[in-house]
C-alpha positions as CSV (number, residue, x, y, z in Angstrom):
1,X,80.9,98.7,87.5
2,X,81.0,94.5,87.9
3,X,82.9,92.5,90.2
4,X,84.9,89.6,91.1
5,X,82.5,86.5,91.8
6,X,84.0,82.8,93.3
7,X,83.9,80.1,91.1
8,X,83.9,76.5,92.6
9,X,87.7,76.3,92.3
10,X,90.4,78.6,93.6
11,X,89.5,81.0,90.3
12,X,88.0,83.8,90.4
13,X,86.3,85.7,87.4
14,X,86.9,89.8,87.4
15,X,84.5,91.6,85.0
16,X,83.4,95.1,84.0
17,X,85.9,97.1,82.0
18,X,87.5,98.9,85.1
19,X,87.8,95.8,87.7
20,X,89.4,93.7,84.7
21,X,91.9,97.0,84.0
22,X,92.9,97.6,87.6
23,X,93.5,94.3,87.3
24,X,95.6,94.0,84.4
25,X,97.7,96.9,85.9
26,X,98.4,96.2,89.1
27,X,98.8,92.5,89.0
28,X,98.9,91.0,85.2
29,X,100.7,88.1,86.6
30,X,97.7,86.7,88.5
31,X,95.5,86.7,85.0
32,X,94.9,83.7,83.6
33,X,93.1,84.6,80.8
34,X,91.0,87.6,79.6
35,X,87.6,87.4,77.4
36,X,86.0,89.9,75.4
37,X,83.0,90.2,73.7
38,X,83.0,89.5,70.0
39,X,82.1,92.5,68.1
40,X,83.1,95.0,70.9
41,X,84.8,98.2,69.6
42,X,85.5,100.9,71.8
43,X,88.5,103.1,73.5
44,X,88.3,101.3,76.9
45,X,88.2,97.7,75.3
46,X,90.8,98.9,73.0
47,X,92.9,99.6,76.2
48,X,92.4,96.3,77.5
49,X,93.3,94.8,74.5
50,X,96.8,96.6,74.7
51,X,97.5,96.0,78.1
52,X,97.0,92.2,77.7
53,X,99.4,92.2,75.0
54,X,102.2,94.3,76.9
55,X,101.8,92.0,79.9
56,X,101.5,88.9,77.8
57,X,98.1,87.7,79.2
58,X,96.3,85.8,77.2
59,X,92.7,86.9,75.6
60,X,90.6,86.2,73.0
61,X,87.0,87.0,71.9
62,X,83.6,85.2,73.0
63,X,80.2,84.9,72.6
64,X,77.9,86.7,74.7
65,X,76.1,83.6,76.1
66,X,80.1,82.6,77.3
67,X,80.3,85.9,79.1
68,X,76.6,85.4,80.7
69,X,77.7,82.0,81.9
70,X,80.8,83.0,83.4
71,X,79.1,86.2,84.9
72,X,75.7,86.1,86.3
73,X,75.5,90.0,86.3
74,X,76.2,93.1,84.0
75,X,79.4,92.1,82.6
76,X,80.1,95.3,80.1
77,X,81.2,92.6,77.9
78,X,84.8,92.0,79.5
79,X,85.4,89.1,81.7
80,X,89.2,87.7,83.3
81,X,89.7,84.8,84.8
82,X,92.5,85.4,87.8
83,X,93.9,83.2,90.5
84,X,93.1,84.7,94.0
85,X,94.1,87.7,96.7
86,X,97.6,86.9,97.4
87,X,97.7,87.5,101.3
88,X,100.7,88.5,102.9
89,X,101.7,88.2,106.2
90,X,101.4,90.1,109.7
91,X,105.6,90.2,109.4
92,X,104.8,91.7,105.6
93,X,102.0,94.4,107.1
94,X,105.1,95.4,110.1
95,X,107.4,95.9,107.5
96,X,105.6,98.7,105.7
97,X,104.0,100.0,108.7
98,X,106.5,103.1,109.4
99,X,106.6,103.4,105.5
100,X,102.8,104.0,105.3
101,X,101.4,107.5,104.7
102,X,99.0,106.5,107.5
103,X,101.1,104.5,109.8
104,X,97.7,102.0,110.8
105,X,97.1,98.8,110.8
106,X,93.2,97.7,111.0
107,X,92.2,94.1,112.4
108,X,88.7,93.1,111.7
109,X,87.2,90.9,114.1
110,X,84.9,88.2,112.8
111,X,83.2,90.8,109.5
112,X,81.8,88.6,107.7
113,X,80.1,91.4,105.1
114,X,82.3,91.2,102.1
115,X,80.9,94.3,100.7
116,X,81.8,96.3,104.3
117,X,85.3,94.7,103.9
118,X,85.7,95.8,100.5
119,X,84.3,99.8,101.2
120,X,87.3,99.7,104.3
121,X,89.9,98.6,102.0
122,X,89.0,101.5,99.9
123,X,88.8,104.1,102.3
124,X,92.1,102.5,104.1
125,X,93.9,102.6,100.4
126,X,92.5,106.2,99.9
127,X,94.0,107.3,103.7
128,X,96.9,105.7,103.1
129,X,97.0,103.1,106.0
130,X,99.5,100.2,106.4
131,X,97.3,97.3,106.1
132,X,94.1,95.0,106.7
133,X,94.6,91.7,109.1
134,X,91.8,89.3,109.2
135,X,91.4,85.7,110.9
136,X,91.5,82.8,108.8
137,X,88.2,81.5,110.3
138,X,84.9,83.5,111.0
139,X,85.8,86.2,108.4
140,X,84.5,87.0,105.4
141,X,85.8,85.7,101.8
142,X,87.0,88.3,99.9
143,X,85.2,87.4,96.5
144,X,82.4,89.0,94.4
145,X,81.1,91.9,96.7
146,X,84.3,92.7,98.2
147,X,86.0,93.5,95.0
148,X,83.6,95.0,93.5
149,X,83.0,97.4,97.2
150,X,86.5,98.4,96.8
151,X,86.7,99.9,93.6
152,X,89.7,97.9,92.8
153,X,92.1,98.8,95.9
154,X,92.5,95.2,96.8
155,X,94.6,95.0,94.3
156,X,97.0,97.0,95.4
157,X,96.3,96.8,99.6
158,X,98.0,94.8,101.6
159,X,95.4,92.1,103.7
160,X,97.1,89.4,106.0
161,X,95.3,86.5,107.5
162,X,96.4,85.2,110.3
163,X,95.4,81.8,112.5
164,X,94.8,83.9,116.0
165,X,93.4,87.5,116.1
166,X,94.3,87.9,119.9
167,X,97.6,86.3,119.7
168,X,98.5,88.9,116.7
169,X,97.5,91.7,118.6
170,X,99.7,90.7,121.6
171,X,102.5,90.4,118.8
172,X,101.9,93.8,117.6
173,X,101.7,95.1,121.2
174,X,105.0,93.8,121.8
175,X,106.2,95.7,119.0
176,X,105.2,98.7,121.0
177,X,101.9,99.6,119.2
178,X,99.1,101.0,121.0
179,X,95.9,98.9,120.6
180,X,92.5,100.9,120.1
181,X,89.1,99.5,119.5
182,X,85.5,100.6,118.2
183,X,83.8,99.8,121.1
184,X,80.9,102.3,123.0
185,X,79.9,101.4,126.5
186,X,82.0,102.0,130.2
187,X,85.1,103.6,130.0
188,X,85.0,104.2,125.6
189,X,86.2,107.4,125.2
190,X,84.6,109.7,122.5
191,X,86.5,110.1,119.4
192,X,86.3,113.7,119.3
193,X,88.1,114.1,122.5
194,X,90.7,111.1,122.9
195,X,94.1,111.5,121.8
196,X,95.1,109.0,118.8
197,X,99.1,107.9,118.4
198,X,100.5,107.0,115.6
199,X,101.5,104.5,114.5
200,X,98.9,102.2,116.1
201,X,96.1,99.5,115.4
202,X,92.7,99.6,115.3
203,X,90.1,97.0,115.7
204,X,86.8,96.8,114.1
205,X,84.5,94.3,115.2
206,X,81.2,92.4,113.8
207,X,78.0,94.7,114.0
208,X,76.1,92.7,115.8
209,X,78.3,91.5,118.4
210,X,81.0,94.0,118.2
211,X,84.6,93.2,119.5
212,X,84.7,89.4,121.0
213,X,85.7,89.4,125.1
214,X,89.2,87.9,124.0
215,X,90.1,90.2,122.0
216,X,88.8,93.6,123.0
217,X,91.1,93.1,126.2
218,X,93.8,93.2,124.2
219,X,92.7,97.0,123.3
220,X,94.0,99.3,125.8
221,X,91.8,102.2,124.2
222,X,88.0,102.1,123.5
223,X,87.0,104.2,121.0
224,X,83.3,105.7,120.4
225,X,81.9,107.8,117.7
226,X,79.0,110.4,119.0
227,X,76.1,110.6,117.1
228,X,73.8,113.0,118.1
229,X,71.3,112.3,115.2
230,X,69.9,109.5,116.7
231,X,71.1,106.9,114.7
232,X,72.4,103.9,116.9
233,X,74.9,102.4,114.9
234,X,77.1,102.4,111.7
235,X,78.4,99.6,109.6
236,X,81.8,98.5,110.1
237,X,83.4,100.2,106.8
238,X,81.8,103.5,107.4
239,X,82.6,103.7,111.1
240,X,86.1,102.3,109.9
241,X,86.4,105.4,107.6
242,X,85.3,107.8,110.6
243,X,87.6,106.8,112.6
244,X,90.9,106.5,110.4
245,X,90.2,110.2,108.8
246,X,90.7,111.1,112.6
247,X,93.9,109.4,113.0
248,X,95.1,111.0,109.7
249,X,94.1,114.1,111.0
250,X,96.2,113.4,114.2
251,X,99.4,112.9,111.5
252,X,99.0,116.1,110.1
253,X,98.0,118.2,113.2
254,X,100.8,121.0,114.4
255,X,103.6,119.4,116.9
256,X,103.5,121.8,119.9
């Protein structure tokens, strides 16, 4: 399956048959234009084809030299041309929060991986969370690797970006949320044992440096997931995943 990659401008190109349909489905609006390879016949392009016309996007058929300039990697011979993630806002992510199947929002703290912010989103979608907020500086663009990491869920997930990370979460604690972290060292509780609330936030900071000082005093709850194996550390999308399959557990679990 292909991606999204950044072009020089505020475009992006989506290609690969699924990207460019999940696309087309859940936000025909944002596509400028759709290419396809000429002399391409089969039931997924066919599909494509059709949705263009239902949603009124324009398309037409190129050469495969086009398609290999607009896409530097395997391109399946479908390639759109969208305008970018349309972020909402921290108000927007509130709004849906009690809504959410998985009443969570996740803040990311200076991840710069696009591909680990694209596997979250995924997992996040798949859970059923409330939303994704990022800071507008020190995180990571959410272009080629990110798309294609999330299988197509940013589509449909809401991300909000906001100017102050620590100033948000101060906001959300207001709002009576309880603020947990991904943090080992003194006083992190293990995962296993602690009690999760819903509905909450969780931040996940960089790998290297984890959660910056500013913010992780905003988290009233350290979290840390055991691992007996020996392994030191996980990246930030599968400890992300660890970690919100637990709080969905906590939704479902027997009130006593």
């Amino acid at each position: 399956m292909a991606e999204k990659q950044e072009t020089g401008s505020e475009e992006l190109v989506v290609a690969g048959r699924h990207p460019v349909a999940e696309v087309l489905a859940a936000h025909p609006e944002r596509v400028e234009s759709v290419l396809v390879q000429k002399g391409l016949k089969d039931a997924a392009t066919d599909r494509i084809l059709d949705a263009c016309r239902v949603a009124g996007v324009r398309y037409r058929l190129a050469g495969r030299e086009e398609l290999d300039r607009l896409w530097r990697g395997v391109h399946q011979g479908v390639v759109a041309l969208i305008v970018p993630l349309d972020f909402k806002t921290l108000d927007d992510v509130l709004a849906g929060l009690h809504d959410a199947p998985l009443p969570l929002i996740v803040a990311l703290d200076q991840v710069q991986d696009p591909r680990n912010v694209g596997a979250l989103v995924r997992s996040l979608h798949a859970f059923g969370a409330a939303g994704l907020v990022l800071p507008k500086h020190g995180s990571s663009r959410l272009g080629a690797g990110a798309w294609k990491s999330s299988a197509g869920a940013l589509a449909h997930f809401p991300v909000a970006r906001v100017t102050n990370l620590a100033q948000s979460l101060d906001r959300l604690e207001n709002e009576g949320l309880p603020i947990y972290c991904a943090e080992a060292g003194p006083g992190a509780q293990s995962l296993y044992a602690a009690r999760l609330h819903l509905p909450a936030v969780l931040v996940l900071g960089n790998e290297e440096n984890g959660v910056r000082q500013g913010v992780a005093k905003r988290c009233g709850v350290k979290l840390m997931i055991p691992m007996p194996g020996g392994f030191d550390s996980l990246n930030v999308a599968q400890a992300g995943a660890v970690i919100a399959s637990h709080f969905a557990a906590a939704r479902q679990a027997p009130r006593g």
